[in-house]
C-alpha positions in Angstrom: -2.8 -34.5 78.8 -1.9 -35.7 82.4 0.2 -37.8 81.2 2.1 -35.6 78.7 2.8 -33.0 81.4 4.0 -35.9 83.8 7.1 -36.2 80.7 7.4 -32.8 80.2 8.2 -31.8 83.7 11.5 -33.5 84.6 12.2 -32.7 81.0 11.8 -28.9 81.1 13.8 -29.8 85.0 16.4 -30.9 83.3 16.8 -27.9 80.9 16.8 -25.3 83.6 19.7 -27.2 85.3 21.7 -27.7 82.0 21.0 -24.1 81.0 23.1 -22.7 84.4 26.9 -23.4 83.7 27.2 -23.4 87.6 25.2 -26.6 88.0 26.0 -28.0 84.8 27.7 -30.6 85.6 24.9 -32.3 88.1 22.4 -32.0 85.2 23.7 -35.2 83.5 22.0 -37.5 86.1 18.6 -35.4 86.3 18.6 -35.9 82.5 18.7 -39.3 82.2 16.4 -40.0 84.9 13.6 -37.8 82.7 14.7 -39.5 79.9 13.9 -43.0 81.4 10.7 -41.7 83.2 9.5 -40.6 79.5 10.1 -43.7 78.1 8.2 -45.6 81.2 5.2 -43.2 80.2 5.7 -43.8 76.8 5.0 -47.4 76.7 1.0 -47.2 77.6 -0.8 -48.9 75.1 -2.5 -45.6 74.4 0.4 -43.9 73.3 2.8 -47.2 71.9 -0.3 -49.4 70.9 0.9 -48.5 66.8 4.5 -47.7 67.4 7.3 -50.1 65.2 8.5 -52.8 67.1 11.7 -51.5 66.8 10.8 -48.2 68.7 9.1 -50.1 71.3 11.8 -52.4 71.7 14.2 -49.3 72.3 11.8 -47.7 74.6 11.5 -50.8 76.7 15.7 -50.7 77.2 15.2 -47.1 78.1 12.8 -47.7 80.4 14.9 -50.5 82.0 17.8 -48.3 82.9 15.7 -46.7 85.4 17.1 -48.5 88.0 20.7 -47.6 87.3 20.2 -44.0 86.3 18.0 -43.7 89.7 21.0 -45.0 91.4 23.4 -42.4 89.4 20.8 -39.6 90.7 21.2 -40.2 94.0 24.8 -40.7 94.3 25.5 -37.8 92.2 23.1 -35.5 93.7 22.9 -36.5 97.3 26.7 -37.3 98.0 29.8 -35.9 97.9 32.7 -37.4 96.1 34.5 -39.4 98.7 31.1 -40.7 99.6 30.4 -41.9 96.2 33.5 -43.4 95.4 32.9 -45.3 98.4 29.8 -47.0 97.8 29.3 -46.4 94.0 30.8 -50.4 92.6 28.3 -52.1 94.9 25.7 -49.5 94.2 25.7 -49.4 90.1 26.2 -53.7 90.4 23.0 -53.8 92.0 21.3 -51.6 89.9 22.4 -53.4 87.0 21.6 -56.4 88.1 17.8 -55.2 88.3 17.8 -53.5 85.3 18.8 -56.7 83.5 16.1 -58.7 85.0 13.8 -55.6 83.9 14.6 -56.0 80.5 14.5 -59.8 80.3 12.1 -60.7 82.1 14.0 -62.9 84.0 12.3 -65.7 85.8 9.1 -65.1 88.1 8.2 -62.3 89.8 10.3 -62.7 93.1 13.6 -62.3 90.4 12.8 -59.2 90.0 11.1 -58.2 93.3 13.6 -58.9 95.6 16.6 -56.9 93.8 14.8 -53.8 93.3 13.5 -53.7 96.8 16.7 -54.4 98.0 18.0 -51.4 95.8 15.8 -49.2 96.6 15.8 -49.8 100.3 19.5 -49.5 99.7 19.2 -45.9 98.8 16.9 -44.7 101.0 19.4 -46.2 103.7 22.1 -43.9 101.7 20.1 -41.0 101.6 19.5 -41.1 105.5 23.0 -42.5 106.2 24.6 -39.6 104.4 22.3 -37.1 105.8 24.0 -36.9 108.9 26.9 -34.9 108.5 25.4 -33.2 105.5 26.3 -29.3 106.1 24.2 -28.2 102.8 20.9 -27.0 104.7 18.8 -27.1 101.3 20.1 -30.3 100.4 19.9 -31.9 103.8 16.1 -31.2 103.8 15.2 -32.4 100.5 17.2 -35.8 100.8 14.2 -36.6 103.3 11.3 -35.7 100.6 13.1 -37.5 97.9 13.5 -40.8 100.3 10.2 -40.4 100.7 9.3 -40.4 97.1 11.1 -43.3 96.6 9.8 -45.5 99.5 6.0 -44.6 98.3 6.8 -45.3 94.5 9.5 -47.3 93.5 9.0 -49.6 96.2 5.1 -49.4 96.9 3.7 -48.8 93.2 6.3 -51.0 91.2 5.5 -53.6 94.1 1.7 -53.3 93.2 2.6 -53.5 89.2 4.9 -56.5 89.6 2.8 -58.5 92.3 -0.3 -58.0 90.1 -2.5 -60.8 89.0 -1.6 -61.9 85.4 -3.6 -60.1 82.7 -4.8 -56.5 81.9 -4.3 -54.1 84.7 -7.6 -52.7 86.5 -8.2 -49.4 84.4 -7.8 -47.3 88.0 -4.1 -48.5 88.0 -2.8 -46.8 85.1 -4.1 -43.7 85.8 -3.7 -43.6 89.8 0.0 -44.5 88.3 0.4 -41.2 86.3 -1.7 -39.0 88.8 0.9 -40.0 91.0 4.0 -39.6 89.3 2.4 -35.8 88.3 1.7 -35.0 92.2 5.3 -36.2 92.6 7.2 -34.1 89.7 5.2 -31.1 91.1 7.0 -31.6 94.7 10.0 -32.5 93.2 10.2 -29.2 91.0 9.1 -27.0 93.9 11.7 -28.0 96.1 14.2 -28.7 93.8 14.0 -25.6 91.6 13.0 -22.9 94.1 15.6 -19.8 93.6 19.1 -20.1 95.2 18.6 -23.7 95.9 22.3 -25.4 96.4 20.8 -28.7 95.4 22.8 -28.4 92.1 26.4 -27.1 93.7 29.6 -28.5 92.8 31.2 -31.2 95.2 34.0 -29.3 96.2 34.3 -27.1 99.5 34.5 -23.7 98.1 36.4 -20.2 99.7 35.2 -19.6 103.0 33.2 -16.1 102.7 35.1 -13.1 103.6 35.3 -11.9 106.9 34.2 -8.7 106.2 30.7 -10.1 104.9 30.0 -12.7 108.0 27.8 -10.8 110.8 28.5 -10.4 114.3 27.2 -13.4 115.4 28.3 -15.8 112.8 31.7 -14.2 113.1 32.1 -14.7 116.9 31.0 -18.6 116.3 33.6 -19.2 113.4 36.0 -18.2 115.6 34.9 -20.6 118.2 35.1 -23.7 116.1 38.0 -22.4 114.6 39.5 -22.2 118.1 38.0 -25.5 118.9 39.3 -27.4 115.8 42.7 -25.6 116.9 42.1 -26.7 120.0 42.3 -30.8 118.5 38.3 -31.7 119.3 38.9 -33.1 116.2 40.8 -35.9 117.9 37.9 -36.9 119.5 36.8 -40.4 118.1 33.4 -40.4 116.7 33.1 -37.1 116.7 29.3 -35.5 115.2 27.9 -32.1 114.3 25.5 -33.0 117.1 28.8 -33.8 119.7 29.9 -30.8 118.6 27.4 -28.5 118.8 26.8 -29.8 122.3 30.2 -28.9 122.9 30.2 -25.4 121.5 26.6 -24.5 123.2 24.9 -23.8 119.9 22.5 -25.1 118.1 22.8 -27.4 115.7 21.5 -25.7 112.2 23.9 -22.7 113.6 26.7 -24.7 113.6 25.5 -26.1 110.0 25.3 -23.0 108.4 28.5 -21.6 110.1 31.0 -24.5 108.4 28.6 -24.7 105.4 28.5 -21.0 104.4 31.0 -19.6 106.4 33.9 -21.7 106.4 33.0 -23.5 102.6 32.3 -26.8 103.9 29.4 -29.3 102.4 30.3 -31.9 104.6 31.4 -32.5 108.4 33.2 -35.5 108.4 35.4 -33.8 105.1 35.6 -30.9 107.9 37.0 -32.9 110.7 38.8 -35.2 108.3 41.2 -31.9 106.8 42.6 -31.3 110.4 42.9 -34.8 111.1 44.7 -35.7 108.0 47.2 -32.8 108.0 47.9 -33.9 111.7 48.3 -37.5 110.3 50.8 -36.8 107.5 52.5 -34.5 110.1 53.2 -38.0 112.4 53.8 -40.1 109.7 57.2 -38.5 108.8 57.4 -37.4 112.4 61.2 -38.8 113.7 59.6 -39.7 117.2 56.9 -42.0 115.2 58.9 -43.4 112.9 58.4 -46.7 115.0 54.3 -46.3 115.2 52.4 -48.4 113.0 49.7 -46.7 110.8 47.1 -48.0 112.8 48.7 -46.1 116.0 48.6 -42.8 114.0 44.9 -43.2 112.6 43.7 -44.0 116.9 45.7 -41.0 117.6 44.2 -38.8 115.0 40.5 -39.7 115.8 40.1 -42.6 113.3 38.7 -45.4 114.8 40.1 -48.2 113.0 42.8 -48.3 109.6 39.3 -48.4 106.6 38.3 -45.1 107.1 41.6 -43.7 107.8 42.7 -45.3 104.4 40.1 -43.7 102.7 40.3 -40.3 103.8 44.0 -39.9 103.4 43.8 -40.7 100.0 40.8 -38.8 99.1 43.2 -35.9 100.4 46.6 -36.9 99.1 45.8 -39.1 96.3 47.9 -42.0 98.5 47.7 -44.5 100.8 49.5 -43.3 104.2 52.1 -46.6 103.7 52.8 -45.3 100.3 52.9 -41.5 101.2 55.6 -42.5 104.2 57.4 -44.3 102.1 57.9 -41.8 99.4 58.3 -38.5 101.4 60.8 -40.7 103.9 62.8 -41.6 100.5 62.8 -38.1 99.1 64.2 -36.6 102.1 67.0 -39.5 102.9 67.7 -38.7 98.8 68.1 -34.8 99.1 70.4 -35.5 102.6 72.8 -37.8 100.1 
C-alpha cells in the first residue's frame, strides 16, 4: 500500500500541474520524473516477480532515465532560460552517461558510482549556484529542500544500494527505501503544491504590476532602484542583490520582492544585465567607440571579462555584439548611400 501511494503521488503531482494551462508548460519534466520513479518502484520483486520479460525489460530502461529526466527537472524548474542554455550540453552528457551505465551494467560498481555522484553533486552545486540571484521568493526557498532531497537520496540511498554486498538485500532496505521516498513525496507535494506557489511560472519576466496596485512602501522603493539603476549602479562590476541592498539600505527579501513582483523580474543578474546591455548596444554603434574593442565595452558596462558579456548580449538580441556591430554599422552606411 506504501508503496502504491509512493507512485501515485508524483503521479497525481503531475496532473495538477498539467491540468493549469498557466504552468503547463513546466509539467513535462515533473511528468517524466513520476514516470521514472514509478517504474524504479515497479521493479520490486513483489510487484515484477511474474511480469513478461519484455515488460520488465522496458521498465528497467525507464527506470534508467532517471538520471537524465532528474537533470531535465532541475534545469527546467530551477533555472531560467539563459541559465539553462548555459549549462544544459554538459549537464544532459553527464546524465546520459550514467544512465547508460544504469542500464548496462557497465563494469564494477565504481563505473557507476563515480558518475552519478558526480552528477548529482553537480546539481546540488546548480541549485545553490543559481540560487543567488534568484528573485522568485517561493522558488528560492524550495531549491534548498529539493537539494536537500537529493543529497540525502540520490546520493546517500543509491550509494548504500550500489555499494551493497553482492546478493539479496537485507529485508529493512527495501522498505526503509519506500518509507523514504513516501516521507519525501509528502514534503515535496507540500511545498511544491501549496496555493499560489510560483514554482510552476513561466521563464519570462512578466509586466511590472501597475502603479496604482503597489503600496506606499513598495512604491517609494521601486522608485529608488529605479533611480539607482538610472543612476548606472549597474556599472558596477560584480554587482549582487546583497551589494545592492546594502547600497539601497533595505533589506534584502524587500529588495527581492520589489524587482520580483513589482518590476516582473525572476532573476537579478537578467535585471542588471537589461540596463547593461541596452547601454552596451548604445556604445557599440557609438561614433566616439567605434575604435574600442568589445572587450573595452563589456569592462565599461560592468562585465567583467568578454564570456559572460557574449552570452548575455545574445540572450537579449539573438547576436553576438561583433555580429550586431557589424550589421547595424552596414545598414546605416547602406541607408546614407
Amino acid at each position: 500500500m506504501l508503496r502504491g501511494a509512493v507512485i501515485s503521488i508524483p503521479l497525481m503531482k503531475f496532473y495538477l500541474v498539467w491540468a493549469n494551462p498557466a504552468t503547463r508548460r513546466k509539467s513535462w519534466s515533473l511528468g517524466a520524473l513520476a514516470l521514472s520513479l514509478a517504474a524504479h518502484l515497479a521493479l520490486a520483486p513483489a510487484i515484477s516477480g511474474d511480469w513478461p520479460e519484455p515488460a520488465r525489460q522496458a521498465t528497467e530502461m525507464v527506470t534508467a532515465l532517471l538520471p537524465l529526466v532528474l537533470t531535465w527537472f532541475v534545469l527546467d524548474v530551477f533555472l531560467d532560460r539563459p541559465e539553462r542554455q548555459a549549462i544544459a550540453g554538459p549537464a544532459f552528457g553527464l546524465a546520459g552517461i550514467v544512465a547508460l551505465a544504469c542500464l548496462f551494467d557497465l563494469g564494477p560498481w565504481y563505473v557507476q558510482a563515480l558518475p552519478m555522484l558526480l552528477l548529482y553533486a553537480g546539481l546540488i552545486a546548480v541549485l545553490m549556484h543559481s540560487g543567488r540571484g534568484d528573485l522568485v521568493e517561493g522558488r528560492r526557498g524550495f531549491r534548498v529542500i529539493f537539494a536537500s532531497l537529493i543529497l540525502v537520496y540520490a546520493i546517500g540511498w543509491r550509494m548504500i544500494e550500489i555499494l551493497h554486498l553482492p546478493g539479496l538485500p537485507p529485508p529493512w532496505m527495501d522498505t526503509g527505501h519506500v518509507a523514504f521516498l513516501f516521507v519525501m513525496m509528502m514534503v515535496f507535494a507540500g511545498r511544491a503544491l501549496e496555493p499560489g506557489h510560483d514554482l510552476w511560472a513561466e521563464d519570462a519576466p512578466r509586466d511590472p504590476v501597475p502603479a496604482a496596485d503597489v503600496v506606499a512602501a513598495d512604491a517609494m522603493l521601486v522608485t529608488r532602484v529605479r533611480t539607482a539603476m538610472e543612476g548606472e549602479l549597474w556599472r558596477r562590476e560584480g554587482l549582487t542583490i546583497g551589494g545592492m541592498a546594502e547600497e539601497l539600505g533595505v533589506p534584502e527579501h524587500r529588495l527581492r520582492k520589489a524587482i520580483n513582483r513589482d518590476l516582473g523580474y525572476r532573476n537579478f543578474p537578467a535585471f542588471v544585465n537589461g540596463y547593461r546591455i541596452n547601454a552596451a548596444k548604445a556604445a557599440l554603434l557609438a561614433p566616439e567607440n567605434l575604435d574600442k574593442t568589445i572587450l573595452e565595452i563589456a569592462y565599461d558596462c560592468g562585465f567583467a571579462s568578454l564570456a559572460p558579456f557574449n552570452k548575455a548580449f545574445r540572450a537579449l538580441t539573438g547576436q553576438s555584439p561583433r555580429d550586431y556591430r557589424r550589421d547595424r554599422l552596414e545598414n546605416d552606411a547602406a541607408v546614407l548611400a
